[in-house]
C-alpha positions as CSV (number, residue, x, y, z in Angstrom):
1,X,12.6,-15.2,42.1
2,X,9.5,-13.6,42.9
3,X,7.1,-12.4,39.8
4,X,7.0,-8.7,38.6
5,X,3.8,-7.9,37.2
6,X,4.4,-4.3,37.2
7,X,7.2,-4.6,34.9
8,X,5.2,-5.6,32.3
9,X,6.4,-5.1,28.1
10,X,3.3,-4.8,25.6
11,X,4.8,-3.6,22.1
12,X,1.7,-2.6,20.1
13,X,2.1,-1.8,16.0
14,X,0.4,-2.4,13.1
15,X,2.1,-3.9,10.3
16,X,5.3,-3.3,8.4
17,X,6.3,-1.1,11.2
18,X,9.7,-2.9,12.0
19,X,7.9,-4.7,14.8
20,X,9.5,-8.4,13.6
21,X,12.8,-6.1,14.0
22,X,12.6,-4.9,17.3
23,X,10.7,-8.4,18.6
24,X,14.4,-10.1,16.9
25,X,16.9,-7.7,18.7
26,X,14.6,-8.7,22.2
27,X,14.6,-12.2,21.1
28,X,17.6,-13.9,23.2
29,X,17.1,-11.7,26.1
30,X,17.2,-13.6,29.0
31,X,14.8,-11.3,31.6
32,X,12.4,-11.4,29.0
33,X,9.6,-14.1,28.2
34,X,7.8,-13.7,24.7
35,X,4.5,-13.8,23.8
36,X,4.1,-13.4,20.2
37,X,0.8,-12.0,18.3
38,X,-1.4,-13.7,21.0
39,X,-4.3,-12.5,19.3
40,X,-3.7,-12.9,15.5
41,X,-4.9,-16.1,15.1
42,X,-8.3,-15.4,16.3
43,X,-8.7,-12.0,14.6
44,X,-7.1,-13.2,11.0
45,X,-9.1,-16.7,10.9
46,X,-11.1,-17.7,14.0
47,X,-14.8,-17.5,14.8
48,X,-15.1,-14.1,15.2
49,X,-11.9,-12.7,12.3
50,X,-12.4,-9.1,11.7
51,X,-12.3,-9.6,7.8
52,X,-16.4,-11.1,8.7
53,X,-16.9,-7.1,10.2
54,X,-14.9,-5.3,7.5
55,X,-16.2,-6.9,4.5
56,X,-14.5,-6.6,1.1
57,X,-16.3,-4.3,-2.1
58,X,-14.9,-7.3,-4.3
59,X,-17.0,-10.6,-3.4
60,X,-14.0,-12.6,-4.6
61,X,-11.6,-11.0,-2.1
62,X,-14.2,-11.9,0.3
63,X,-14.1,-15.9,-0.7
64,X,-10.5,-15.9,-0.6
65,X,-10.4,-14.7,2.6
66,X,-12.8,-17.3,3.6
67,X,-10.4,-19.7,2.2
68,X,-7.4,-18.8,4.0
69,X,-9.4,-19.1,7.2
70,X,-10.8,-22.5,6.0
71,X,-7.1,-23.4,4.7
72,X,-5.5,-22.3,8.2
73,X,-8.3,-24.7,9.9
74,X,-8.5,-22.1,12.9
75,X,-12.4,-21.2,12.2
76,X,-13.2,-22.4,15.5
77,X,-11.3,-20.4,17.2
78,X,-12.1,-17.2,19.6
79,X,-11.2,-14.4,21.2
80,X,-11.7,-15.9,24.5
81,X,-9.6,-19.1,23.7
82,X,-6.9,-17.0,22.7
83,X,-6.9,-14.8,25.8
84,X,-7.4,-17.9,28.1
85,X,-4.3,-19.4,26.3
86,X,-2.2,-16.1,27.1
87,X,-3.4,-15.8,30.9
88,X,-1.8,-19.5,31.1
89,X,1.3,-17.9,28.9
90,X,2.1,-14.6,31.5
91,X,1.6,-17.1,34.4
92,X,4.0,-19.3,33.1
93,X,6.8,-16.8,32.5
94,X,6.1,-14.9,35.7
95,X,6.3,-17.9,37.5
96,X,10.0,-17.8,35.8
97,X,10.9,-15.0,37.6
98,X,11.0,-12.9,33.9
99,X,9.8,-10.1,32.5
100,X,6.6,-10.6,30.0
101,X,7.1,-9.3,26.8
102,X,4.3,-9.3,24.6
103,X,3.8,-8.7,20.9
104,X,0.4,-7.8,18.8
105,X,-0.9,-5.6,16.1
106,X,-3.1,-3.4,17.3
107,X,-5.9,-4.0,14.5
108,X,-6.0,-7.3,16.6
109,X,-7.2,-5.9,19.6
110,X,-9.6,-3.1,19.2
111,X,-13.1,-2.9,19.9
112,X,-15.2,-3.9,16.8
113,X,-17.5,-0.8,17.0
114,X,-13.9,1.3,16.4
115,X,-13.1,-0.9,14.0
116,X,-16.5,-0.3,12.2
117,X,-16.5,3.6,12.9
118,X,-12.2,4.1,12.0
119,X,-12.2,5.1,15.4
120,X,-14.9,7.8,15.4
121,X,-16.9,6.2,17.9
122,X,-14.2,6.2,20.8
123,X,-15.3,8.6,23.6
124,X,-11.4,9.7,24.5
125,X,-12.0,7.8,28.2
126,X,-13.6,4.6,27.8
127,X,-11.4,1.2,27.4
128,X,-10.9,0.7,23.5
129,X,-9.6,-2.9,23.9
130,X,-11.9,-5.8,22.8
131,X,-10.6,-8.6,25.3
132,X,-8.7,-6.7,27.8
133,X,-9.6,-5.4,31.3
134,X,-8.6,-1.9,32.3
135,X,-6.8,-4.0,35.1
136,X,-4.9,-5.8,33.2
137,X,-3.9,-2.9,30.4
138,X,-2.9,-1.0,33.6
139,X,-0.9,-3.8,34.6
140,X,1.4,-3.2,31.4
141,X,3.7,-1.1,32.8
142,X,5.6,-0.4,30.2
143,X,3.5,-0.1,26.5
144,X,5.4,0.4,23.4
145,X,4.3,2.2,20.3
146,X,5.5,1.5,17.3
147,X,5.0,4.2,14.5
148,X,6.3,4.6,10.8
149,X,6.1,6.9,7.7
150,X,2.8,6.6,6.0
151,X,4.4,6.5,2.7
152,X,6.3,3.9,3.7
153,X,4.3,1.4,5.8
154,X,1.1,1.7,3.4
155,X,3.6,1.1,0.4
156,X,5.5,-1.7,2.5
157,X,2.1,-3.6,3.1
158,X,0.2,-3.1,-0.7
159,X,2.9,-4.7,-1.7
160,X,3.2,-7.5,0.6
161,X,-0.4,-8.6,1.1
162,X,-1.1,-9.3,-2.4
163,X,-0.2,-12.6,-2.8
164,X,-1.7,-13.3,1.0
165,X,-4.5,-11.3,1.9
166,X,-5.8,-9.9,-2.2
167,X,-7.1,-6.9,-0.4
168,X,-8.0,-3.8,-2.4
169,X,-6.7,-0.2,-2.0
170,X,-10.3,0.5,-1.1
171,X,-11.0,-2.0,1.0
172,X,-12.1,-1.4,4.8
173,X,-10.0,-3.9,5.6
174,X,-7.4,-2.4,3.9
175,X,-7.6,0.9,6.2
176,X,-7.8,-0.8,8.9
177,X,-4.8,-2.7,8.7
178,X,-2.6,0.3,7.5
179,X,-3.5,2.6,10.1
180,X,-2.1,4.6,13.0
181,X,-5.7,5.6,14.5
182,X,-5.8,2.4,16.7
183,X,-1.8,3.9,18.0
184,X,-3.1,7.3,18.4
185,X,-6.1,6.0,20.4
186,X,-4.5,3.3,22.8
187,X,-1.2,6.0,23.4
188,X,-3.9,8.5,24.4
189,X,-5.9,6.0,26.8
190,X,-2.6,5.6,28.8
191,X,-1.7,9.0,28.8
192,X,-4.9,9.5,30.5
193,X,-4.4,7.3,33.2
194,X,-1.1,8.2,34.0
195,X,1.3,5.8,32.2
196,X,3.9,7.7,29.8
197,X,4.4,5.0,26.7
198,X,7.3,4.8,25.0
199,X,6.9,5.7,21.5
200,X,9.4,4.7,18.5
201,X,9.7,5.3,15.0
202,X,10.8,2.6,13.0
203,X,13.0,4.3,10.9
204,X,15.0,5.2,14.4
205,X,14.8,0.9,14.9
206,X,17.0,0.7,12.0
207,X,19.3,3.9,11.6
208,X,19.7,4.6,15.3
209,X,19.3,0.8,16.6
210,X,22.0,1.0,19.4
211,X,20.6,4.1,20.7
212,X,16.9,3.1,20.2
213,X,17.6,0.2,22.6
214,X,19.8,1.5,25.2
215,X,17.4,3.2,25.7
216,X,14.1,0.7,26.2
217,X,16.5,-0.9,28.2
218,X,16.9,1.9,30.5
219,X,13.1,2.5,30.3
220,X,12.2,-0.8,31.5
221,X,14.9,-1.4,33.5
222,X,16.4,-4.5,32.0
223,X,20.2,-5.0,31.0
224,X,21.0,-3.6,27.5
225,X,23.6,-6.7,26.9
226,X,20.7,-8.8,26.4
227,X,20.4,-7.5,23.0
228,X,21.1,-9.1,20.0
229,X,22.6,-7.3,17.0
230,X,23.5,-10.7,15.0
231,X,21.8,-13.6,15.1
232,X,22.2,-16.8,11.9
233,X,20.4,-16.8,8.9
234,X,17.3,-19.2,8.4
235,X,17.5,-21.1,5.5
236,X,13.9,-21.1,3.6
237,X,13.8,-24.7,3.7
238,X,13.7,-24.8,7.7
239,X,10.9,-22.2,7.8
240,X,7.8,-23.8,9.3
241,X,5.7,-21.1,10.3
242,X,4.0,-21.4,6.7
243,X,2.9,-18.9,3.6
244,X,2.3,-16.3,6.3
245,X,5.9,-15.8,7.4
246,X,7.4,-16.6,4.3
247,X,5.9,-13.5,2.8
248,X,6.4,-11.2,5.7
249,X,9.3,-12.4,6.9
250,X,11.8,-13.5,4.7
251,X,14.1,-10.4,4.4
252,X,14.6,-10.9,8.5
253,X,14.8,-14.5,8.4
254,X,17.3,-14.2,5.9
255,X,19.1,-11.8,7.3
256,X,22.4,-12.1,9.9
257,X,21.6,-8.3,11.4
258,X,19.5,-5.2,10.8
259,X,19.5,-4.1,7.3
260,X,20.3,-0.6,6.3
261,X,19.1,1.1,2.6
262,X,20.7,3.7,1.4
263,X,18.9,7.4,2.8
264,X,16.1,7.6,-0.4
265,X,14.2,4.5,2.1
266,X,14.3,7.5,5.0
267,X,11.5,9.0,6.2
268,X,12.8,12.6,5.6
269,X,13.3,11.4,2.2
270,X,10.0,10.7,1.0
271,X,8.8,12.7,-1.6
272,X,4.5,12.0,-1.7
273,X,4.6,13.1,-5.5
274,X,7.1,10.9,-7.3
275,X,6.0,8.0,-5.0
276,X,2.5,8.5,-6.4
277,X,4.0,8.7,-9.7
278,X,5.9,5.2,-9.0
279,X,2.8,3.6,-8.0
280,X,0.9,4.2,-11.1
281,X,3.9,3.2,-13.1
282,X,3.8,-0.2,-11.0
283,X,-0.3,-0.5,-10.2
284,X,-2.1,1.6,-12.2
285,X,-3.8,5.0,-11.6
286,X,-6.4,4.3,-9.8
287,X,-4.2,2.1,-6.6
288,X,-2.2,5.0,-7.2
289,X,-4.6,7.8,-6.5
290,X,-6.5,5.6,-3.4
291,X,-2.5,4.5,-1.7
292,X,-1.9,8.7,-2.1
293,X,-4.8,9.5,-0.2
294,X,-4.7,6.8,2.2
295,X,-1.1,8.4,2.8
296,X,-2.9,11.7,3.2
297,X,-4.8,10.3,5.4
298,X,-2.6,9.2,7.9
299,X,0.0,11.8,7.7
300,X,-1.6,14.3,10.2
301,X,-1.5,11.3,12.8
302,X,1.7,10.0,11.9
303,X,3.0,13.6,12.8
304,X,1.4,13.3,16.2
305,X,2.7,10.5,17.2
306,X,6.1,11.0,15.6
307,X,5.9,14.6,17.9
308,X,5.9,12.0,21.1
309,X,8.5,9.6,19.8
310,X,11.6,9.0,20.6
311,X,14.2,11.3,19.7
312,X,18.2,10.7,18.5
């Protein structure tokens, strides 16, 4: 069977946006060829890692981030590897006869001068991906969005990255990674060259999941039976993808399906003033105050995007 470029998958997020979720439910799919977080590596602990552009306020924060790119023993390694590496990747799976499928956060890919500016330095036209051509962005057919409550991704992260990352609430680095600029700013840069994205809030990825990929399926025209609702636990023992995953991922890899909260985790829920008040009871006033207004922040963006997502 004959490669289809122009069927192309990209799904772009930023963390603790349910992006493991919807990458699981894909998973077994057998159009589909993966390519997970091609760029990760390089931007977390090669040559060039972003934490070297977005320094911390704390020099220890900056030493242990030094150390877990030391400790990962990727400090040689560059964006241009890493893109070299997924050129050989598409080829591969194309060559299949399947569909790429591809995987990233977006603080991964931007240009470092938006990283540096929080996006203020983006003209609205020009091409605001570090490694990638306009030809090949324009090849991806079919870009996915991936969007979530402020309240609840900037809460979600804090509390995961501790033990990994030791960020600060104040850190650039911080910002960066808890986001939706770099969404907002990639969704608009196909919009204005003619592709539609599809756009999905990842509270939809987990109270409407059946609808949510019926209809991705439809989008980009691959067989919705290919899904995966269940799939076997991982034991902790068998994980081997290291401290990383363990801390990110352990409520998926431990899981046998998507897990559903009860309505208070909703994003309709979310009430900014007792969460506030739960955060200083848990981290003090002042991470309290700065995760509030890095809420604040994001809100008026999240409600953009949100306006453009999916709707069930």
């Amino acid at each position: 069977m004959a490669p289809n470029p122009t069927q192309r998958i990209y799904i772009f997020d930023q963390p603790r946006t349910c992006s493991m979720l919807l990458q699981r439910l894909l998973s077994q799919h057998p159009q589909l060829g993966h390519v997970f977080h091609p760029f990760s590596a390089s931007a977390m602990y090669g040559k060039d890692r972003i934490h070297l552009l977005l320094r911390s306020r704390d020099p220890s924060t900056d030493a242990h981030q030094d150390k877990l790119a030391n400790d990962a023993g990727m400090n040689g390694l560059t964006y241009a590897s890493s893109e070299s590496d997924l050129k050989s990747k598409v080829e591969a799976i194309e060559r299949e006869g399947k569909i790429v499928c591809l995987k990233d956060h977006l603080i991964c890919l931007m240009r470092q001068d938006l990283l540096v500016s929080r996006g203020e330095s983006w003209s609205g036209e020009d091409n605001p991906v570090r490694r990638f051509s306009e030809e090949f962005l324009l090849s991806i057919r079919h870009p996915i969005f991936l969007i979530r409550h402020p309240g609840l991704m900037i809460r979600c992260f804090w509390e995961s990255q501790q033990d990994i990352f030791k960020l600060r609430s104040d850190d650039d680095m911080f910002v960066a990674l808890t986001t939706l600029r770099w969404t907002s700013i990639l969704h608009d840069w196909y919009r204005n060259h003619g592709i539609d994205p599809i756009v999905i809030d990842a509270y939809d990825i987990v109270y409407n999941t059946t609808k949510v990929m019926e209809t991705v399926c439809a989008a980009v025209g691959i067989d919705p039976e290919g899904v995966k609702y269940e799939w076997p636990a991982q034991d902790r023992v068998d994980w081997s993808e290291g401290r990383m995953a363990k801390t990110f991922l352990w409520k998926l890899q431990c899981s046998t399906g998507v897990q559903r909260e009860d309505g208070s985790a909703g994003r309709d829920e979310f009430d900014l003033e007792s969460q506030t008040e739960r955060w200083e009871a848990e981290w003090g006033h002042e991470v309290s105050l700065q995760l509030r207004h890095r809420v604040e922040e994001e809100l008026p963006i999240y409600e953009r995007m949100k306006s453009r997502a999916l709707r069930f």
